[in-house]
VEXDREN-2710 file (C-alpha; in Angstrom, 1 decimal):
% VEXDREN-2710
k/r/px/py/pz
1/UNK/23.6/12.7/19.2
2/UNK/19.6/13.0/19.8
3/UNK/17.5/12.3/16.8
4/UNK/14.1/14.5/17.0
5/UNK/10.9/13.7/15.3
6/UNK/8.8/15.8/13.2
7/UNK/6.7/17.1/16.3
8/UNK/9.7/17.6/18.5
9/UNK/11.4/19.3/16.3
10/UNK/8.9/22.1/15.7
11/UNK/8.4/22.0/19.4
12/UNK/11.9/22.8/20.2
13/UNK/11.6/25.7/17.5
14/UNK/9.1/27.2/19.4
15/UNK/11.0/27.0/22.7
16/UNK/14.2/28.4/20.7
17/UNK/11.7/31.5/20.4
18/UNK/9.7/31.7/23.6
19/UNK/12.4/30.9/25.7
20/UNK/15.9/31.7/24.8
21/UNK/14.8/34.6/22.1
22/UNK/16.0/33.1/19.2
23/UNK/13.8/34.4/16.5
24/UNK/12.7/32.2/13.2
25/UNK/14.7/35.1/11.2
26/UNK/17.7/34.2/13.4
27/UNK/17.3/30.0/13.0
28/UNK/16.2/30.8/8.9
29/UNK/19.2/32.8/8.6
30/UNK/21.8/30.1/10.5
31/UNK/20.7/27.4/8.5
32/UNK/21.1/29.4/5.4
33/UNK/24.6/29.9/6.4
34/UNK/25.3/26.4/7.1
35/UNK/24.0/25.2/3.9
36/UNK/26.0/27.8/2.1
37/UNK/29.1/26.8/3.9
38/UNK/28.3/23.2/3.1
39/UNK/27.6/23.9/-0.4
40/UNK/31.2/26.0/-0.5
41/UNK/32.7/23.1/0.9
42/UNK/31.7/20.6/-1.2
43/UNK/31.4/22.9/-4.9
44/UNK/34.8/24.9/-3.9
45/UNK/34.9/28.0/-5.6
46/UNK/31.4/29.7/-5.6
47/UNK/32.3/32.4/-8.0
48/UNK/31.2/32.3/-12.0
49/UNK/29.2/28.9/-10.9
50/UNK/25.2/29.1/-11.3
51/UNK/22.8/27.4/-9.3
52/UNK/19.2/26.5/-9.3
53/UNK/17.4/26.9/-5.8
54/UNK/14.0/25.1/-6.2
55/UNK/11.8/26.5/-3.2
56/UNK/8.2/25.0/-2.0
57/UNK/6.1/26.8/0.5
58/UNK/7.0/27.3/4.0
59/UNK/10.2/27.6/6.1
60/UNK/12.3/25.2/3.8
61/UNK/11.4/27.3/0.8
62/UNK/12.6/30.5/3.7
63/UNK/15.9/28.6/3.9
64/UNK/16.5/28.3/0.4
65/UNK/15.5/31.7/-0.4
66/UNK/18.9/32.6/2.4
67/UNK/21.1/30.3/0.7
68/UNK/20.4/31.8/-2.8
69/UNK/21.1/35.4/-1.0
70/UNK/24.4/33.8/0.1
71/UNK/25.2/31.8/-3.3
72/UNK/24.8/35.7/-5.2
73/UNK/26.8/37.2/-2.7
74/UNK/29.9/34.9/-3.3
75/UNK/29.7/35.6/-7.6
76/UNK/27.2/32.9/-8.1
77/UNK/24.7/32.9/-10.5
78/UNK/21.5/31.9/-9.0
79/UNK/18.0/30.9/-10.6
80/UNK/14.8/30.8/-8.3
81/UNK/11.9/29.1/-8.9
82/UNK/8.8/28.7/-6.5
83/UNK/6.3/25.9/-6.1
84/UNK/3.9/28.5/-4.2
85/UNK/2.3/31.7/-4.9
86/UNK/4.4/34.7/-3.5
87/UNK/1.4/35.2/-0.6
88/UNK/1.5/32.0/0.5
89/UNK/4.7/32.9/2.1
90/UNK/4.2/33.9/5.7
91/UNK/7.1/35.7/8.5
92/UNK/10.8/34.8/8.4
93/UNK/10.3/33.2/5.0
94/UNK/8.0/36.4/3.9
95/UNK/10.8/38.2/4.7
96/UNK/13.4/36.7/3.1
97/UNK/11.7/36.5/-0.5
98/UNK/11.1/40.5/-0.2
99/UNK/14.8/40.5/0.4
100/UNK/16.1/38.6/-2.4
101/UNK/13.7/40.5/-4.8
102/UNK/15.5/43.4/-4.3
103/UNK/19.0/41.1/-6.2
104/UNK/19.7/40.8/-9.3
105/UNK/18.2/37.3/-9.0
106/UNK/16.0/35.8/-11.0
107/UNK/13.0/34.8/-9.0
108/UNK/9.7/32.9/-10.8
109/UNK/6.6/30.9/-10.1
110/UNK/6.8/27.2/-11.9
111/UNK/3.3/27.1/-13.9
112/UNK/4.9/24.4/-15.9
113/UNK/7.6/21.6/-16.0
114/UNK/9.2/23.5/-19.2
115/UNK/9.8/27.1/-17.3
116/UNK/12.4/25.1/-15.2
117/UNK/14.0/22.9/-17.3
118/UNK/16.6/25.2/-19.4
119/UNK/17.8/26.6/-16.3
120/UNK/18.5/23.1/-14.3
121/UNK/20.7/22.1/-17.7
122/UNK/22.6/24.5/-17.3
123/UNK/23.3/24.5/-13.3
124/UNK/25.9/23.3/-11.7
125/UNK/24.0/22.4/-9.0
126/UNK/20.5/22.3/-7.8
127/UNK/19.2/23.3/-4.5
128/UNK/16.4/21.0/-2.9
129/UNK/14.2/23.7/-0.8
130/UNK/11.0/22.4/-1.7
131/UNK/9.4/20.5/1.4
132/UNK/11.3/19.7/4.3
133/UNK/9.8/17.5/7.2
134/UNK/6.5/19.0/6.5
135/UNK/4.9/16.8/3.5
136/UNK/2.6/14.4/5.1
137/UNK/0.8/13.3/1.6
138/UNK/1.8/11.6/-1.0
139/UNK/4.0/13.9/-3.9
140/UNK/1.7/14.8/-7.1
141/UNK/1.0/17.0/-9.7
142/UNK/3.5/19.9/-10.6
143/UNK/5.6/19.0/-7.3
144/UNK/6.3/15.1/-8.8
145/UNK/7.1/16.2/-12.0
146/UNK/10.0/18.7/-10.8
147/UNK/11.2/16.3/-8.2
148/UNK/11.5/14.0/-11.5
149/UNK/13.1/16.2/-13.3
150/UNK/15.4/17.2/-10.7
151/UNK/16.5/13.4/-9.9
152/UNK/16.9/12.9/-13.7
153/UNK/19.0/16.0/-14.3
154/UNK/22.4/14.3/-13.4
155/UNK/23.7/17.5/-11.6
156/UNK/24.8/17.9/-7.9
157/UNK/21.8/18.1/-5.3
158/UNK/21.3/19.8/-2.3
159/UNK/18.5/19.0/0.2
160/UNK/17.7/21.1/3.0
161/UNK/16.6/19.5/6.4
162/UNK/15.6/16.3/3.9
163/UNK/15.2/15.4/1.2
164/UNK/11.4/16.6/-0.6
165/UNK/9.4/13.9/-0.2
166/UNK/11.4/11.6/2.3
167/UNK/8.8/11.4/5.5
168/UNK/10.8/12.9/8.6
169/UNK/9.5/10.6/11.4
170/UNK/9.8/7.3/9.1
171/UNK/12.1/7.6/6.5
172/UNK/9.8/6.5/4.1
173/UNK/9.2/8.2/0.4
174/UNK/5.7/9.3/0.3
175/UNK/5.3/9.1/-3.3
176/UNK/8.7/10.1/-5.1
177/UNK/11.6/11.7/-3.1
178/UNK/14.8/13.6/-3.9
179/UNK/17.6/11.6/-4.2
180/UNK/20.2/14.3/-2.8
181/UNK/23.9/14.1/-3.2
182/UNK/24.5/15.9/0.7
183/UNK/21.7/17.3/3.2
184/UNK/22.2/19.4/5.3
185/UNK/19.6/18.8/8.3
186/UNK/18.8/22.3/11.3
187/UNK/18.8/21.7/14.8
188/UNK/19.1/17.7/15.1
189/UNK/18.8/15.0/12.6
190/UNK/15.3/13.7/12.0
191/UNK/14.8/10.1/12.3
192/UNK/13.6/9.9/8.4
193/UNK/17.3/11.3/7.9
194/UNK/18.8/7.9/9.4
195/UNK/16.2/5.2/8.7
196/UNK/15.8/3.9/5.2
197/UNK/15.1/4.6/2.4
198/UNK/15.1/8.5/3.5
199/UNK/19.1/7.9/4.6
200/UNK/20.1/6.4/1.1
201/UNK/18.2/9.2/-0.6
202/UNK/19.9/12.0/1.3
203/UNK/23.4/11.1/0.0
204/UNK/26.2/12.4/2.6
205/UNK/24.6/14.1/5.8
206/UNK/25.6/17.6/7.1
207/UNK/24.1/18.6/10.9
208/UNK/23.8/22.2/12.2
209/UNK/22.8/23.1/15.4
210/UNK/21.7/26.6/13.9
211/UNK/22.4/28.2/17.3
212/UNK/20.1/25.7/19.4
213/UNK/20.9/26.1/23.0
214/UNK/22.3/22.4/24.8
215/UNK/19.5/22.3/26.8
216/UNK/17.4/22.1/23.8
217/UNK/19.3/19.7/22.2
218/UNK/20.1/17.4/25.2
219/UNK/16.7/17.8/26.7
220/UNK/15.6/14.3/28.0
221/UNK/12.3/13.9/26.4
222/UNK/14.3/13.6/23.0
223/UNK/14.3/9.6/23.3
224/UNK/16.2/8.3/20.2
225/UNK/19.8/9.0/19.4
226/UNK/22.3/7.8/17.7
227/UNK/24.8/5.3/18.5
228/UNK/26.4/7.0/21.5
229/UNK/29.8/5.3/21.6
230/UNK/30.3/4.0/24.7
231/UNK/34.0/2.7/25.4
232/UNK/34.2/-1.1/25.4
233/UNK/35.9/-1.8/29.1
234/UNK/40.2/-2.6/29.1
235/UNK/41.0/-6.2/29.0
236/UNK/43.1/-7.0/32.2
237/UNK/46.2/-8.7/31.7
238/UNK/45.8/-10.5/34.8
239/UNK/41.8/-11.6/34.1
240/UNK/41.0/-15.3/33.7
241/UNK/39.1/-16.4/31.2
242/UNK/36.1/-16.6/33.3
243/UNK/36.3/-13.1/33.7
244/UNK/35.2/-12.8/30.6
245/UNK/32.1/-15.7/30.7
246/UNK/30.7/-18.4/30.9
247/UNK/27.9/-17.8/28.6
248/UNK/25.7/-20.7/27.8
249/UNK/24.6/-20.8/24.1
250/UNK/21.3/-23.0/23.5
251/UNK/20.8/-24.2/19.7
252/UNK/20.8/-26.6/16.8
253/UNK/18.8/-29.1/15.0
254/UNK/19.7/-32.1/13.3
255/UNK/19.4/-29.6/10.1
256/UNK/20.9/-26.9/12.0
257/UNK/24.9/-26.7/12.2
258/UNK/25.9/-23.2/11.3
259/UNK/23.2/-21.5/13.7
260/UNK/25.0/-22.8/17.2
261/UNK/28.7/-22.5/15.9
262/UNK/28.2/-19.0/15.2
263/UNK/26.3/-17.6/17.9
264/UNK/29.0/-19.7/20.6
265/UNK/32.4/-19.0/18.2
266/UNK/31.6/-15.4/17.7
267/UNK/31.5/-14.7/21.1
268/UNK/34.9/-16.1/21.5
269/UNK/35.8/-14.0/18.4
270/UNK/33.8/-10.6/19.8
271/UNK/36.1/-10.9/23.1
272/UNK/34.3/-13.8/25.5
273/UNK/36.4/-16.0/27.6
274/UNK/34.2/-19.2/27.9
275/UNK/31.2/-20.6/26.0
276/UNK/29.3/-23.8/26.5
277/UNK/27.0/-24.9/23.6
278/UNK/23.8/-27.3/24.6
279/UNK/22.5/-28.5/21.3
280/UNK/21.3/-32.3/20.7
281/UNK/24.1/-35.0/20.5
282/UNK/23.6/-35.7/17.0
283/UNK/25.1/-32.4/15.7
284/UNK/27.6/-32.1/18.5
285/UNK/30.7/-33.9/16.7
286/UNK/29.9/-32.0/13.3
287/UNK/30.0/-28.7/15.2
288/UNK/33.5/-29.5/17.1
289/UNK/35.0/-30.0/13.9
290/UNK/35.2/-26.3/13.1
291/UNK/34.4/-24.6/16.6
292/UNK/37.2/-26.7/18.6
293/UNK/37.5/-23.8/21.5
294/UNK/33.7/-24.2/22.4
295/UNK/32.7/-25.9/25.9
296/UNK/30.2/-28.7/24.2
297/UNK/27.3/-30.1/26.6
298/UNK/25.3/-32.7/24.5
299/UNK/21.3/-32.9/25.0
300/UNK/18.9/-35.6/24.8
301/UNK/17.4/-35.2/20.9
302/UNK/13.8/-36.0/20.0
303/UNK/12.8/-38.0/16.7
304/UNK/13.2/-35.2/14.7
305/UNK/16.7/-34.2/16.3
306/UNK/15.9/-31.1/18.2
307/UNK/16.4/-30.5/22.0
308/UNK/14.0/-32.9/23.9
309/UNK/12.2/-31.7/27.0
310/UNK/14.1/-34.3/29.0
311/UNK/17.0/-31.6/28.8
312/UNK/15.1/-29.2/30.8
313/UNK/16.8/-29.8/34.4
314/UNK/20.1/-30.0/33.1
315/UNK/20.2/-27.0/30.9
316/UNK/18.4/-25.4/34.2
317/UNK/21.0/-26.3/36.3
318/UNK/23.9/-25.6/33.6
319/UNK/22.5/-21.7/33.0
320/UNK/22.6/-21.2/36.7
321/UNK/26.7/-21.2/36.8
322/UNK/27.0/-18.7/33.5
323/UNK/26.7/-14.9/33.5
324/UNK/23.9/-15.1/30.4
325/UNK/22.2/-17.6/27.7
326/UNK/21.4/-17.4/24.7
327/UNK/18.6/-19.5/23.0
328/UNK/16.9/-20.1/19.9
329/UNK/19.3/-20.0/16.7
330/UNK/18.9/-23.3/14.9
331/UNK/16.7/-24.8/17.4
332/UNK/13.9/-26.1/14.6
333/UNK/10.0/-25.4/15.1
334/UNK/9.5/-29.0/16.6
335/UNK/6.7/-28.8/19.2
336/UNK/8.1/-29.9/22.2
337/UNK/11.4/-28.0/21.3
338/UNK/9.5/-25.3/21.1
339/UNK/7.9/-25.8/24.7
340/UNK/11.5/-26.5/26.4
341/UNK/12.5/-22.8/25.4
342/UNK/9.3/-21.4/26.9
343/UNK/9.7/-23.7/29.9
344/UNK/13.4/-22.3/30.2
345/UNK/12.3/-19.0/29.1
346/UNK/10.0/-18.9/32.4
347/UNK/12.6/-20.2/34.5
348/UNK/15.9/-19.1/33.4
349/UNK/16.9/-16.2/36.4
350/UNK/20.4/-15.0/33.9
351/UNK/20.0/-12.2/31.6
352/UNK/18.0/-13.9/28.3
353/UNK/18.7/-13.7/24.6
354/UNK/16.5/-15.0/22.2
355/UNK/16.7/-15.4/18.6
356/UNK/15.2/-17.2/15.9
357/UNK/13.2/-20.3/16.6
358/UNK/13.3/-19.0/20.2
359/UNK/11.1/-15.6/18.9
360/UNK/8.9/-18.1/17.3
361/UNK/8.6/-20.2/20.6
362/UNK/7.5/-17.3/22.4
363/UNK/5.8/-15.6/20.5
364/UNK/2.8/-18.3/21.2
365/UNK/2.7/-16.8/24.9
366/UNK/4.7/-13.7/25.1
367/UNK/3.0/-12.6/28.9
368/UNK/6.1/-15.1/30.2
369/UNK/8.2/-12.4/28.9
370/UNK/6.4/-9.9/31.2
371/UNK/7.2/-12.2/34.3
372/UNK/11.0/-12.8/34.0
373/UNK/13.1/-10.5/36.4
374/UNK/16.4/-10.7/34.7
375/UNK/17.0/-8.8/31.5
376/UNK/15.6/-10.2/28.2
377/UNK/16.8/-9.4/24.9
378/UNK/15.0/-10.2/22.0
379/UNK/16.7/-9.9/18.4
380/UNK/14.2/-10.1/16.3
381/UNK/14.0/-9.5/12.0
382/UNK/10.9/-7.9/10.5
383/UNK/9.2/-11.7/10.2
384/UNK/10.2/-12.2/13.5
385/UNK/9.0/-9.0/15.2
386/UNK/5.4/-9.6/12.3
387/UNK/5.3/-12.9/14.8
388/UNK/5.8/-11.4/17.9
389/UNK/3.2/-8.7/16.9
390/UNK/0.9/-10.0/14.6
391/UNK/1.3/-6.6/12.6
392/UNK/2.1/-6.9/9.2
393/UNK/5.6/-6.8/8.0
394/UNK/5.0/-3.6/5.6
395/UNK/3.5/-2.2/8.3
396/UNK/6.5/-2.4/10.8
397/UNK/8.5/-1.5/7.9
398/UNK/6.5/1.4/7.0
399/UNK/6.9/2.3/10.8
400/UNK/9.7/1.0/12.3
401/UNK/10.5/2.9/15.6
402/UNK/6.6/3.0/17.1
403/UNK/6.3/-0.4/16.5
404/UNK/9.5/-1.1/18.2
405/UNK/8.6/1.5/21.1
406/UNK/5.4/-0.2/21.6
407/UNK/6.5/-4.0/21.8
408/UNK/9.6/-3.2/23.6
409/UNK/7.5/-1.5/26.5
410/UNK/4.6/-4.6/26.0
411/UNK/6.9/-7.2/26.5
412/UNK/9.3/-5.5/29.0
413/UNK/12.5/-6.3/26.7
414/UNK/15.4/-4.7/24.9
415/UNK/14.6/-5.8/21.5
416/UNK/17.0/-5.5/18.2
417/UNK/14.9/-4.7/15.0
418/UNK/17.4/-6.2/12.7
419/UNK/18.0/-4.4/8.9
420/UNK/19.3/-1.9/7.7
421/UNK/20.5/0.9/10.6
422/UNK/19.3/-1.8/13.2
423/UNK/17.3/0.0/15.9
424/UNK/17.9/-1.1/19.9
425/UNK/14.2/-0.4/21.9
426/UNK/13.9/-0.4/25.6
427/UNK/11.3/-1.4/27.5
428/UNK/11.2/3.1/28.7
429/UNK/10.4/4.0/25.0
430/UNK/14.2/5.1/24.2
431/UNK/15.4/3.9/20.5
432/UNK/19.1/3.5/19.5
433/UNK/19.9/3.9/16.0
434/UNK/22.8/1.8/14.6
435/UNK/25.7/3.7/12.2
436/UNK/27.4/0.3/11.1
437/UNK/27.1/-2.3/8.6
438/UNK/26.0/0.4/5.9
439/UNK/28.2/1.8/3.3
440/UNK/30.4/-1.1/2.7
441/UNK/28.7/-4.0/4.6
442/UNK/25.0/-3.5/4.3
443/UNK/24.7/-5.4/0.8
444/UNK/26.9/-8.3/2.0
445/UNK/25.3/-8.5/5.1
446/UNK/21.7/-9.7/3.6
447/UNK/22.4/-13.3/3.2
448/UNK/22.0/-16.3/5.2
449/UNK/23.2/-16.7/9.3
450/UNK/24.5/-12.9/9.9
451/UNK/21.7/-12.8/12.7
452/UNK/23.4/-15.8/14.1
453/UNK/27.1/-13.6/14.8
454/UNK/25.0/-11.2/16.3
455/UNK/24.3/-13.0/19.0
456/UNK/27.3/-13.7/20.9
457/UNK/28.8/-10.4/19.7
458/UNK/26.0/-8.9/22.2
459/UNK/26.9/-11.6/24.8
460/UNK/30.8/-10.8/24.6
461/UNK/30.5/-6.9/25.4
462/UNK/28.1/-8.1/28.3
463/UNK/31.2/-10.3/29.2
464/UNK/33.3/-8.1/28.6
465/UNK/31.8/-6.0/31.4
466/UNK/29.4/-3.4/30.0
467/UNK/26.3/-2.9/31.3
468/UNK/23.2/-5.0/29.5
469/UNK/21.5/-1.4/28.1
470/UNK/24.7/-0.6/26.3
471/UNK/26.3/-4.1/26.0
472/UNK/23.4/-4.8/23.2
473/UNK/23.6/-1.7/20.7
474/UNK/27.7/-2.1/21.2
475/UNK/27.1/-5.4/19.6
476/UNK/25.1/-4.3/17.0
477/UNK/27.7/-2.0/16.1
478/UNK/30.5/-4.0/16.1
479/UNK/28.3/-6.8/14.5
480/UNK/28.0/-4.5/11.6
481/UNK/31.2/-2.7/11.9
482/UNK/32.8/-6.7/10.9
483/UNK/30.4/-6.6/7.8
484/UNK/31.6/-3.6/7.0
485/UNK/35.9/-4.4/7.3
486/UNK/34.5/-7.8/5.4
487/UNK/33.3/-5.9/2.4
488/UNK/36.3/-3.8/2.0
489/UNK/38.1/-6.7/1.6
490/UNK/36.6/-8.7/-0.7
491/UNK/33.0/-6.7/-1.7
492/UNK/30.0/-7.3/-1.0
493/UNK/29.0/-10.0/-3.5
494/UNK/29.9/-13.4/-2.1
495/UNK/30.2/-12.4/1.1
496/UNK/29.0/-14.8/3.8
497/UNK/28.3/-14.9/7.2
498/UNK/31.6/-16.5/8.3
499/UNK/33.1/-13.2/7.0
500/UNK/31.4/-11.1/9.5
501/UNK/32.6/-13.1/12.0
502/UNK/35.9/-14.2/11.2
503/UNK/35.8/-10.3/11.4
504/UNK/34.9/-10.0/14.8
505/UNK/38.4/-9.6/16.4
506/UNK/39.3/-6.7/13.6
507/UNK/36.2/-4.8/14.2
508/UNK/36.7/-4.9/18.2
509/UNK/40.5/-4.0/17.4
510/UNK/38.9/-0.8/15.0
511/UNK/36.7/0.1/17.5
512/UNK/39.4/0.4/20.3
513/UNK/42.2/2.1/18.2
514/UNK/39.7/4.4/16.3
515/UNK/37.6/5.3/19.2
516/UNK/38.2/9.3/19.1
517/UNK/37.5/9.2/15.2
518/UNK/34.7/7.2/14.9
519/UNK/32.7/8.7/17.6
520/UNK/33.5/12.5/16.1
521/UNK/32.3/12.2/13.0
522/UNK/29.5/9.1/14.1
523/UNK/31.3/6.5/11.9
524/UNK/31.3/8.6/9.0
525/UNK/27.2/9.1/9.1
526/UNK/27.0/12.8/10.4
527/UNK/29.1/15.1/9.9
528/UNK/28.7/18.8/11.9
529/UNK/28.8/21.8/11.0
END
């Protein structure tokens, strides 16, 4: 599904209008419905219920003012309270205020936190009508203090298109936010409905098209989407395993053992056929121990045990009879370590991923990114994409997807901006949003070498015969799809990263068997109505 941003979205309002004649009273009055249907759904029985619908200025306090029609209508008892003076209300929300003063509804203006607080106590629920996508400064005065009062009420919340106070194109709370049991989101998602901390404080997510025609919805300029669930490709009985590989994996440091088993065994657990590991001889014997089915390839080792420079030619010659590398995890910031992967980097004419120390290596000089012909992918965490950048980490954080679209295009590289709903960025400005590793795994996922499965979970749906632009948010997914079968088996404290990817075969199975259901309902993240 296509996410829309703030702009967009009021864009494709306008074209609902001026080109296919769908009014604002027509969209008001469809997203009105759906919330009430929502709100039915999740409340059952309507009638003898009472609800307080909390309504700022603008179209999001015109939706609410529909779903309090609807909520009366059904037996409800409905309280009304506005954050605005009655003029400030202007067309399709105008309208709908003069409608609902003509019910047996009690409509008034908040002056004070007091005038609202009675009637939230005794609500069954609360509706959330107050900002929608359109706050773009921080929550104060009278606004805070209901928002407050609303979060501390301990009552069922509604939030309409988002949650007040959650920033629609970031996800980010400007100030103080809702913290919604369900939204229900008009027209498309908004990307501050999927990123975090917007996606934790909208509770469970409802999406209504509200009569948008496909073409609107589908339209090609609308660059981010969700996950879109591509099938992972049958595994022939009669393949070999070099069907499925050989993928080269280059890591490890004398320090480093857990870094190169992972990224080479989980791509035998994601579904690869053949892996060769090239780390220094030192580690070699320590790593066979646990990862017996990897291909091992022993490198010269400097002092400090990293990778020496004198393994250039062989691992040059080795990459050139595998299908893709992938270099960096464990590799150690040594200096001349650090110059072999950009040497390689430079050289290397097989689809590229780098992690880790490799960011860091190249990072120094990323214009050798710009040069190579094969794909690169880059897998970067928020340090990692602060070093590739030079912006700060709160600053990527506080912006997530235009710092992603930006580097992505500069460096001419799919790049995975690890955390929480992962994003995928290409190089042509589109953004992928990940669904998994959320709701159960997320939690056990932060902790030491999950970045290291990753890897060769992206290498093993390349091998497994996707193409590169999908093979790498497929990975993602089922990456976080393992946290998330790992959690709900033992939880998510004390989980570590061989969980994930002891995980690996289950999720892949999950994926294949649950394919019509999980890509319905978006892995349980949106839910349409």
């Amino acid at each position: 599904m296509k996410i829309a941003t703030v702009t967009i979205m009021r864009e494709l309002d306008r074209l609902a209008t001026e080109k296919y004649g769908i009014t604002q009273e027509i969209l008001m009055e469809n997203a009105g419905i759906a919330s009430y249907d929502v709100i039915r759904q999740e409340m059952g029985i309507i009638k003898g219920k009472k609800f307080t619908v909390i309504c700022g200025a603008g179209n999001n306090g015109g939706d609410g003012f529909v779903v309090a029609r609807k909520l009366h209508s059904s037996g409800a008892s409905v309280d009304v309270f506005l954050l605005s003076d009655e003029n400030s209300y202007k067309g399709a929300a105008r309208q709908n205020l003069e409608t609902i003063k003509k019910f047996p509804i009690i409509i008034k203006q908040i002056t004070s936190i007091e005038e609202v607080k009675s009637s939230l106590e005794d609500a069954d629920a609360i509706i959330d009508a107050i900002f929608g996508t359109g706050l773009s400064r921080p929550v104060e005065g009278l606004y805070l203090e209901v928002i407050r009062l609303i979060n501390n009420s301990g009552k069922k919340v509604f939030a309409l298109d988002i949650p007040s106070g959650i920033n629609g194109d970031t996800g980010q709370e400007i100030g103080i936010s809702v913290k919604a049991d369900f939204t229900i989101t008009f027209g498309l998602p908004k990307v501050g409905n999927l990123l975090y901390p917007g996606f934790r404080r909208g509770g469970k997510l409802y999406v209504s098209h509200i009569s948008f025609p496909k073409p609107l919805t589908e339209a090609e300029n609308l660059s981010i989407e969700a996950f879109p669930f591509p099938a992972i490709p049958e595994r022939r009985p009669e393949a070999s395993k070099m069907d499925f590989g050989p993928v080269l994996v280059i890591a490890g440091a004398v320090n480093y053992h857990w870094a190169p088993y992972a990224s080479a065994y989980s791509f035998l657990k994601a579904g690869g056929g053949y892996v060769y590991l090239a780390g220094p001889a030192g580690i070699s014997k320590i790593v066979a121990r646990e990862g017996k089915e990897i291909v091992f390839r022993p490198q010269p080792e400097t002092s400090s045990g990293s990778i020496s420079l004198k393994a250039k030619p062989e691992l040059l010659e080795a990459s050139r009879r595998v299908k893709m590398v992938v270099m960096g995890p464990g590799l150690s910031l040594n200096e001349e370590t650090q110059q072999l992967v950009r040497d390689l980097t430079a050289e290397i004419d097989k689809p590229l991923l780098l992690d880790g120390d490799g960011i860091t290596a190249v990072a120094r000089e990323t214009e050798i990114l710009n040069k190579r012909h094969a794909p690169t992918i880059l897998t970067p965490h928020t340090g990692e994409m602060s070093r590739l950048t030079g912006i700060d980490k709160e600053a990527i954080e506080d912006n997530r997807i235009a710092v992603l679209r930006e580097t992505a295009a500069k460096l001419n590289a799919i790049i995975v901006l690890k955390g929480p709903h992962s994003l995928t960025g290409y190089p042509d400005q589109r953004i992928i949003i990940n669904l998994s590793g959320d709701t159960e795994g997320r939690a056990g996922m932060a902790t030491a070498g999950t970045g290291d499965v990753l890897n060769g979970t992206i290498a093993a749906m390349f091998c497994l015969g996707m193409e590169m632009e999908m093979a790498v948010p497929t990975g993602v997914f089922i990456h976080g799809l393992a946290g998330d079968l790992a959690a709900r088996k033992k939880g998510a404290d004390g989980m570590v990263a061989r969980d994930i990817l002891n995980n690996l075969p289950y999720a892949v199975r999950y994926y294949r068997e649950k394919y019509e259901e999980i890509s319905r309902d978006y892995y349980s993240t949106m839910h349409i109505v």
